[in-house]
C-alpha positions in Angstrom: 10.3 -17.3 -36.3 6.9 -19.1 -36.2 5.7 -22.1 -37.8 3.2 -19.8 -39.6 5.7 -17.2 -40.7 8.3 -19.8 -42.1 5.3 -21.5 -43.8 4.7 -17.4 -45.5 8.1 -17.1 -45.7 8.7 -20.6 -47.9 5.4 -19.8 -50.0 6.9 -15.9 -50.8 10.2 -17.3 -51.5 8.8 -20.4 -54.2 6.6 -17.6 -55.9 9.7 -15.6 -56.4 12.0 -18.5 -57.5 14.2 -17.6 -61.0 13.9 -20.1 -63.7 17.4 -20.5 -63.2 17.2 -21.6 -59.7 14.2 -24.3 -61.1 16.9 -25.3 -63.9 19.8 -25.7 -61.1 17.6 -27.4 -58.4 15.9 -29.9 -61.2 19.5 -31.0 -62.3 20.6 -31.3 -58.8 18.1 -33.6 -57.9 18.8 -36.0 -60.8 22.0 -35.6 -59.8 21.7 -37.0 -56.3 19.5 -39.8 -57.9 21.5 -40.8 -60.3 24.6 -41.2 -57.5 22.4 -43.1 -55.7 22.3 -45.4 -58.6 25.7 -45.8 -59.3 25.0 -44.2 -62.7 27.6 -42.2 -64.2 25.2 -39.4 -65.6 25.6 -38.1 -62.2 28.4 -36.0 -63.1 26.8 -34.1 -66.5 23.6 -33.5 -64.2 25.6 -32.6 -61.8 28.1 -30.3 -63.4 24.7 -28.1 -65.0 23.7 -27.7 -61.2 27.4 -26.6 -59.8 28.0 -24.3 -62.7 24.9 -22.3 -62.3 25.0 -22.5 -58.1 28.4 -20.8 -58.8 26.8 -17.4 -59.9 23.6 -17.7 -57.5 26.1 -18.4 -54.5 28.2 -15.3 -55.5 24.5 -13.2 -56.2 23.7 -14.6 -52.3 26.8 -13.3 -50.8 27.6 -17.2 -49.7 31.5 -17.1 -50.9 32.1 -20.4 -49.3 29.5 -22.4 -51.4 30.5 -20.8 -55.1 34.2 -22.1 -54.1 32.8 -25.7 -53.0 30.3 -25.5 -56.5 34.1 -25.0 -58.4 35.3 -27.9 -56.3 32.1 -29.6 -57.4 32.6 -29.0 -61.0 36.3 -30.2 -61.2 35.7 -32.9 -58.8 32.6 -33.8 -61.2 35.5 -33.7 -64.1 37.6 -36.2 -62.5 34.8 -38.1 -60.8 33.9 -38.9 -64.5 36.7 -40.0 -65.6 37.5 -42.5 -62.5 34.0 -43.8 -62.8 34.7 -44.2 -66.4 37.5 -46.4 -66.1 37.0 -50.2 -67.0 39.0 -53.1 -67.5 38.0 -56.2 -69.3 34.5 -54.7 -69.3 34.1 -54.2 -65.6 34.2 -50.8 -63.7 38.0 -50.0 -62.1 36.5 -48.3 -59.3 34.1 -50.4 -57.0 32.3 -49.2 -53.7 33.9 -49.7 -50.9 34.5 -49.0 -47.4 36.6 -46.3 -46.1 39.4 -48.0 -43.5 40.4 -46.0 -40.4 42.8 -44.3 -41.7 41.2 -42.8 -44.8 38.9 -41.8 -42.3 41.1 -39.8 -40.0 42.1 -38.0 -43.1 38.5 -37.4 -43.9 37.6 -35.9 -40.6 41.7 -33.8 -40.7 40.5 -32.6 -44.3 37.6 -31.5 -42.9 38.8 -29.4 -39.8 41.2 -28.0 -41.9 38.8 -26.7 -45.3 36.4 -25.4 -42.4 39.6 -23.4 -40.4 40.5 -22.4 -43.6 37.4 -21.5 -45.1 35.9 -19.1 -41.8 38.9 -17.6 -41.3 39.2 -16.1 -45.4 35.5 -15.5 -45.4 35.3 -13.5 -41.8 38.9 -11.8 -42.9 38.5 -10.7 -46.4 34.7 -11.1 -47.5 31.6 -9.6 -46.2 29.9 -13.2 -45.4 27.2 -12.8 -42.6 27.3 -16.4 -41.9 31.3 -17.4 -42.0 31.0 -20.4 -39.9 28.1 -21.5 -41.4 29.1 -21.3 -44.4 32.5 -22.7 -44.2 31.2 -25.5 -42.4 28.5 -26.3 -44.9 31.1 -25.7 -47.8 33.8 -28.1 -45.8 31.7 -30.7 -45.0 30.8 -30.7 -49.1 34.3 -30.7 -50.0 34.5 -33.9 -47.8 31.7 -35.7 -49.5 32.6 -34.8 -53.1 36.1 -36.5 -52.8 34.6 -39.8 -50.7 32.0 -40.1 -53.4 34.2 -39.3 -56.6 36.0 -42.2 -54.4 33.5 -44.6 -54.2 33.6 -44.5 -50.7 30.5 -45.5 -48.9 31.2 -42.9 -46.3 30.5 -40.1 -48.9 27.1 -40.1 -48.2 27.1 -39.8 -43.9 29.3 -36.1 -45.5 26.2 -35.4 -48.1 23.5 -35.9 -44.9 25.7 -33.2 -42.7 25.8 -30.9 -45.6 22.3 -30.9 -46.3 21.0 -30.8 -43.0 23.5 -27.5 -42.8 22.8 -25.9 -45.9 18.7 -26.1 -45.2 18.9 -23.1 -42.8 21.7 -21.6 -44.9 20.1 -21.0 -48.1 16.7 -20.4 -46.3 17.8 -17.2 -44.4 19.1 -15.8 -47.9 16.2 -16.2 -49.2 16.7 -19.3 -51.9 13.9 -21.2 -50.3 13.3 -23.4 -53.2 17.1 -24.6 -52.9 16.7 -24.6 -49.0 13.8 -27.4 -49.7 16.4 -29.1 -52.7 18.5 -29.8 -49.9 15.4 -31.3 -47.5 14.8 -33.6 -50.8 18.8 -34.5 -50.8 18.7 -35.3 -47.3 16.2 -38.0 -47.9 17.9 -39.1 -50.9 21.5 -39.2 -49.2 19.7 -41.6 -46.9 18.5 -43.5 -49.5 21.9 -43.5 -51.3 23.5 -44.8 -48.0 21.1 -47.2 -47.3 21.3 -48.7 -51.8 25.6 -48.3 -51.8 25.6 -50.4 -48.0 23.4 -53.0 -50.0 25.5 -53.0 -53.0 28.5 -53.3 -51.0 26.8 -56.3 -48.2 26.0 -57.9 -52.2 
């Protein structure tokens, strides 16, 4: 595909954006930014955005991302409630660094969700894209839990997701949440960039 013709393409696909999609990519955003803040409102703006990318997945034929958007919605659920948590008026759960061990068991949680996830959607679903989608959806799973975590790590998992998810989305024609997930790959960026500073204090 040419430069022109992906340029069409993009401008076709905007024009025929749902408000629904609009709704789902507007909360996403604030979503993103508000992680990138540290501010708990993350998880309500995010939770709007899962629960509607839930249906559009399963309307796209993309199996693999409506399971990670129900990951994303309980893992907003308990996200909430960890980030919640204060004692004597301070936040329980600080950033932080993941130690090398937390980090094989990143990377093992990882191999594993994307195994898993290719081999159900090539075996029993009519996925076009099972490796692509599995590892878009595994490299997600990764991130939610890291940043649900604190962990500064969550957002190296958010920039491989993104950068994944661009094509993904694009070739099934949600080109308006193909570019959402150019505009979260800046702002994953950003967020690593803001938590390291945080964390350097």
């Amino acid at each position: 595909m040419t430069i022109p013709e992906i340029i069409h393409h993009f401008w076709e696909g905007l024009l025929g954006t749902t408000l629904l999609e609009f709704i789902a990519v507007f909360f996403g955003i604030a979503s993103v930014v508000f992680s990138r803040l540290e501010n708990i409102w993350v998880y309500p703006a995010g939770i709007i955005n899962t629960t509607i990318y839930i249906y559009l997945s399963i309307v796209a034929g993309l199996y693999a991302e409506a399971g990670v958007n129900f990951y994303y919605t309980v893992m907003s659920i308990a996200g909430w409630i960890w980030w919640a948590q204060k004692k004597e008026g301070q936040n329980v759960l600080q950033i932080s660094r993941s130690s090398q061990r937390e980090w094989t068991k990143a990377l093992l949680f990882f191999g594993v969700c994307w195994a898993v996830l290719f081999l159900v959607l090539k075996s029993f679903t009519d996925s076009t894209v099972p490796a692509a989608d599995g590892f878009a959806s595994a490299a997600a799973y990764t991130g939610m839990w890291l940043m649900a975590r604190k962990k500064l790590e969550n957002w190296l998992w958010w920039m491989v997701t993104n950068v994944s998810s661009i094509p993904l989305y694009f070739v099934k024609g949600f080109v308006f949440t193909s570019f959402q997930y150019a505009v979260f790959l800046v702002l994953s960026v950003m967020g690593y960039i803001e938590w390291r500073r945080k964390l350097r204090g």
